[in-house]
C-alpha positions, 0 to 999 in steps of 0.5 A: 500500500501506497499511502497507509493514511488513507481512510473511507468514511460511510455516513449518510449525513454529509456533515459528519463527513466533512466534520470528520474529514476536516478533523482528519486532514487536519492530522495529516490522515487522507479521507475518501467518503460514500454516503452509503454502505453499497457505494463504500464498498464500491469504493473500496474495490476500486480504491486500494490504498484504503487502511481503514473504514469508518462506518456509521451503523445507522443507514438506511439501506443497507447498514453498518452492520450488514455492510461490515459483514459484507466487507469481513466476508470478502476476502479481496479486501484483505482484512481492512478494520472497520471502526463502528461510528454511531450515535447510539451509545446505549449499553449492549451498543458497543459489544453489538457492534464489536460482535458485527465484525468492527474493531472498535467503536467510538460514539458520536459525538466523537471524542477525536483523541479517543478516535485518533488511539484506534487509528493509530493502533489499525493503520 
């Protein structure tokens, strides 16, 4: 791989993309983006210098949960780490999202420092 920085953000609301990407930038992380979990996974055939996924759980279509299935499950994309990315932090969520399939799990509002730890821990 190229770049080792470059991450993919899936969400569904642009603001959290560019809220995340401007925050990721600004440390020196590469930030490609889909606003679904079917155009994310598109991309990260197309695009292999990705060496991390930030997925959103709650979509409509298909959602974070599929989506990682799916993204495990495919052998072509080399074990890419996803970090679940939600707003619900309700107990259960994280062990939820941990059991999907994600390597971490961080909660919006997202604390940043917390993000950039599983960062640098899977890229």
């Amino acid at each position: 791989m190229a770049n080792k920085n470059r991450i993919l953000i899936i969400d569904d609301d642009n603001r959290n993309i560019f809220a995340l990407t401007a925050v990721l930038k600004a440390r020196g992380y590469q930030c490609v983006s889909a606003t679904g979990a079917e155009e994310g996974i598109d991309l990260l055939l197309q695009d292999k210098d990705i060496s991390v996924v930030l997925m959103d759980m709650m979509m409509p279509g298909m959602d974070g949960y599929q989506a990682i299935e799916k993204i495990n499950g495919n052998a072509e994309f080399g074990g890419i780490p996803v970090i679940a990315v939600t707003a619900q932090a309700m107990l259960g969520d994280r062990e939820r999202c941990l059991n999907a399939g994600a390597v971490g799990y961080v909660s919006k509002p997202i604390n940043v420092d917390d993000l950039i730890q599983l960062l640098i821990k899977y890229i």
